[in-house]
C-alpha positions in Angstrom: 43.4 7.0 -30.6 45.6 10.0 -31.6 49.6 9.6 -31.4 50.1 12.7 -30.2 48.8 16.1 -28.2 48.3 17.8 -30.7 45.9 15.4 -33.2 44.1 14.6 -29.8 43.4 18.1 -29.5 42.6 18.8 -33.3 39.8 15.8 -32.9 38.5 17.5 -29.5 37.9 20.3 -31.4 36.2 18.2 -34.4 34.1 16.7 -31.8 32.8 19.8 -30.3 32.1 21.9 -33.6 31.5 19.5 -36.0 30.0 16.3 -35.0 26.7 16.6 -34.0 25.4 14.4 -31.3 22.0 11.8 -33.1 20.0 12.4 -29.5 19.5 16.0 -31.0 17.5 14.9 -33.7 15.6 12.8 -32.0 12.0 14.4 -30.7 11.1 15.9 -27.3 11.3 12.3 -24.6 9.2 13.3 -22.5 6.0 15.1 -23.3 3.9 17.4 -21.7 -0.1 18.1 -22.3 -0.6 21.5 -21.9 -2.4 22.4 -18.7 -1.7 18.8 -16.8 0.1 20.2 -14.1 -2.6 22.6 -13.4 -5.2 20.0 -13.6 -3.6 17.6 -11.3 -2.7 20.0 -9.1 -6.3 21.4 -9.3 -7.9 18.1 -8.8 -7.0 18.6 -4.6 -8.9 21.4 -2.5 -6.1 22.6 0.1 -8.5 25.3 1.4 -11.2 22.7 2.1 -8.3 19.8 2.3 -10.3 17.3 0.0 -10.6 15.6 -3.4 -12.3 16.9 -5.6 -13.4 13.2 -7.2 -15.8 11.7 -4.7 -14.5 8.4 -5.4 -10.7 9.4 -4.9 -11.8 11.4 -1.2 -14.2 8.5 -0.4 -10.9 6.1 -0.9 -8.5 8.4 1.1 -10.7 9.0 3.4 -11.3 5.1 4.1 -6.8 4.7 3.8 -7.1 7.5 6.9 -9.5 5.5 8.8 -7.7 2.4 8.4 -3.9 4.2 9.6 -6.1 5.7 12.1 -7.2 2.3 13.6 -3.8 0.9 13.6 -2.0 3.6 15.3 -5.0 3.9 18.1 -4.5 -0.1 18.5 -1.0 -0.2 18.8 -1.2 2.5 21.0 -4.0 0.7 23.2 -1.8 -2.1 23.2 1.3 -0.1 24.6 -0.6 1.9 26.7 -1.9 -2.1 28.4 1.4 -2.9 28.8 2.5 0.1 30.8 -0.4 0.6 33.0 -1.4 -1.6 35.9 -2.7 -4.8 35.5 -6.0 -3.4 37.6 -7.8 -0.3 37.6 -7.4 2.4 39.7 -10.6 3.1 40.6 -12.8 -0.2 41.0 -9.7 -2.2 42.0 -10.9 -5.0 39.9 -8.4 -6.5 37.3 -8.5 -5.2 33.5 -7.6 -8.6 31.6 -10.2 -11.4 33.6 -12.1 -10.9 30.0 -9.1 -11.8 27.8 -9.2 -15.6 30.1 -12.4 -17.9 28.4 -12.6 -19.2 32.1 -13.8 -15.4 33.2 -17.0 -16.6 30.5 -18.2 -19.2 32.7 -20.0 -18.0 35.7 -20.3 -21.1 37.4 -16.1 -20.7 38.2 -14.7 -18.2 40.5 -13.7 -15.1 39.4 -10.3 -15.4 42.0 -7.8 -16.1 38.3 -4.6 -15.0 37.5 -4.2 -12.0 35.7 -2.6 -13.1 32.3 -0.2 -9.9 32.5 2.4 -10.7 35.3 1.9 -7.6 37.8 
């Protein structure tokens, strides 16, 4: 630590002119191949909006299906929850089927819908 202003000064200076940092003799830390930008980026079709690997489209394309699913199910299961318990229509109650006791014929099909109305 320098005593005073002006040695702190004079080994500022040093620092900046003279000392040379050992990262800068060091080689590059991250290296590039030439051309692998280009051939990531050339390995997606954005006109046609596909892979160009079959095997990496065939395994999007089954990720899509399966987001797909889950949104239209959770969707179905909002859209159950909001609607009335009986449709429109036929009158005749939407959720008998979810009951096992709507399986057996031999009871009568007066049950409780499982959804309070």
């Amino acid at each position: 630590m320098a005593a005073s202003w002006a040695e702190e000064v004079q080994d500022y200076q040093h620092d900046r002119r003279v000392k040379v940092h050992p990262d800068l003799f060091k080689g590059r830390t991250v290296g590039y191949v030439r051309g692998e930008n280009s051939k990531r980026e050339r390995s997606y079709n954005p006109l046609l909006g596909r892979f160009l690997d079959q095997h990496r489209e065939r395994e999007q394309q089954d990720f899509e299906e399966k987001v797909k699913k889950n949104y239209l199910n959770m969707a179905r299961d909002i859209q159950l929850r909001k609607e009335a318990p009986y449709d429109l229509i036929t009158h005749e109650r939407k959720f008998e089927a979810l009951v096992p006791e709507a399986l057996d014929p031999a009871k009568p099909k007066d049950l409780k819908c499982p959804v309070p109305d």
